[in-house]
C-alpha positions in Angstrom: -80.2 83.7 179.3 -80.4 80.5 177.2 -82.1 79.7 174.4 -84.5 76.8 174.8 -86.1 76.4 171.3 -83.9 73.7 169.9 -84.6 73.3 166.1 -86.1 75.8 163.4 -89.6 77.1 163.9 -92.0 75.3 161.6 -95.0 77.1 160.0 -97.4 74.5 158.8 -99.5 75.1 155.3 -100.8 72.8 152.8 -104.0 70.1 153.3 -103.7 69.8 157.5 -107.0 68.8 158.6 -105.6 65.3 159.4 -108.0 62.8 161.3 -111.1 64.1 160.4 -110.4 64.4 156.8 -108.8 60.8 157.1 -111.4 59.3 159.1 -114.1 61.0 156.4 -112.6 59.7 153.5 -112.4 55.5 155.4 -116.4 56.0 156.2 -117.2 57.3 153.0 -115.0 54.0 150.9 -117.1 51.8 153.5 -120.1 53.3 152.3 -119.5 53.1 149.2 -118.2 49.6 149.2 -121.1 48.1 151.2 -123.4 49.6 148.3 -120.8 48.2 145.2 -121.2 45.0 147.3 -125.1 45.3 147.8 -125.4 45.9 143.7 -123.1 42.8 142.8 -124.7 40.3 145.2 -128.3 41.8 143.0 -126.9 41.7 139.9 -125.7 38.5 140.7 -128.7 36.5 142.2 -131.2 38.3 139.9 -133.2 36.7 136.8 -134.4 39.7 135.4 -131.3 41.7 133.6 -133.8 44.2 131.7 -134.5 47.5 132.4 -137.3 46.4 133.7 -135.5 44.4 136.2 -133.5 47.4 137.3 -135.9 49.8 137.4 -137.6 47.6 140.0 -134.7 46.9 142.1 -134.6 50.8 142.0 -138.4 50.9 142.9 -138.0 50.3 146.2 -138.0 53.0 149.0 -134.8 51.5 150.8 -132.9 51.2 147.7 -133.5 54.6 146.6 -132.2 55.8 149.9 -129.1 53.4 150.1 -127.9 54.5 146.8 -128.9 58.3 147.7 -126.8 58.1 150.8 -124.0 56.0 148.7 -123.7 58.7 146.1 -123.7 61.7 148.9 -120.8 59.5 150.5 -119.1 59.4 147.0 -119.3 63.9 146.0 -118.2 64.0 149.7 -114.8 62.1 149.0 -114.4 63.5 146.0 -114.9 66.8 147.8 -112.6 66.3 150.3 -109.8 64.1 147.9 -110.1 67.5 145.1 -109.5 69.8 147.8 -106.8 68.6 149.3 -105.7 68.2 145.8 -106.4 72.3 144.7 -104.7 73.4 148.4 -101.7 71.3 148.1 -100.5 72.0 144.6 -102.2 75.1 143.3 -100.0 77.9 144.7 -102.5 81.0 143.5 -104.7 82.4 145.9 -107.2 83.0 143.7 -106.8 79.7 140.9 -107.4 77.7 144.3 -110.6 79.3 144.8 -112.1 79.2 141.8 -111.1 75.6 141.2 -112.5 75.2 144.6 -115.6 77.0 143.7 -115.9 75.4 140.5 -116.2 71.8 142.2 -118.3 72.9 144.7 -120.5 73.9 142.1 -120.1 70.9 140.2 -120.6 68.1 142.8 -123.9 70.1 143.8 -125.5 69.7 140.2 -124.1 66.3 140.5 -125.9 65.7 143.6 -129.1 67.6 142.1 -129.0 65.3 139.0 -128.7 62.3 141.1 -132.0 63.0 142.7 -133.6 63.7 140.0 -132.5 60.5 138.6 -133.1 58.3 141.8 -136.9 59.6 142.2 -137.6 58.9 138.6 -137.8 55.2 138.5 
């Protein structure tokens, strides 16, 4: 009887979520680049380069969301970028999870100070 497997068997390891990781990490930059944009184009046709002028561009409801939503986008790719990072090249078991843990735990008191921050203008 022949053997029809032609080549070695491949066992696949490592980062290997491919499109929806990559598709994540292109919607997130978008994001985040429609909000860098947004900023420049205020910073740039403002009068009013006080804190005072700032705080007020940060007063409003919409912005407040936009740059909610832009920072979620942002621990999201760094999320899924350090990941990658901690599964590809961190060979323990048990390093990876901690480091994984670790920025898990970091990107949500990120997140949590960001709030904060945001709804205190």
């Amino acid at each position: 009887m022949a053997n029809n497997n032609i080549g070695p068997k491949r066992m696949v390891v490592g980062a290997h979520y491919g499109l929806k990781d990559w598709l994540a990490q292109r919607i997130t930059a978008v994001v985040m680049a429609v909000y860098t944009f947004t900023l420049l184009f205020s910073f740039l046709s403002g009068q009013n380069f006080t804190y005072e002028g700032w705080a007020g561009m940060f007063a409003h409801q919409w912005f407040k969301l936009f740059s909610l939503v832009t920072f979620a986008a942002l621990f999201f790719h760094a999320w899924v970028g350090l990941r990658d990072i901690w599964m590809d090249y961190v060979k323990s078991v048990g390093l990876r999870l901690t480091l994984q843990m670790a920025t898990i735990v970091w990107l949500l008191v990120c997140a949590a100070w960001t709030v904060q921050i945001l709804w205190s203008v």
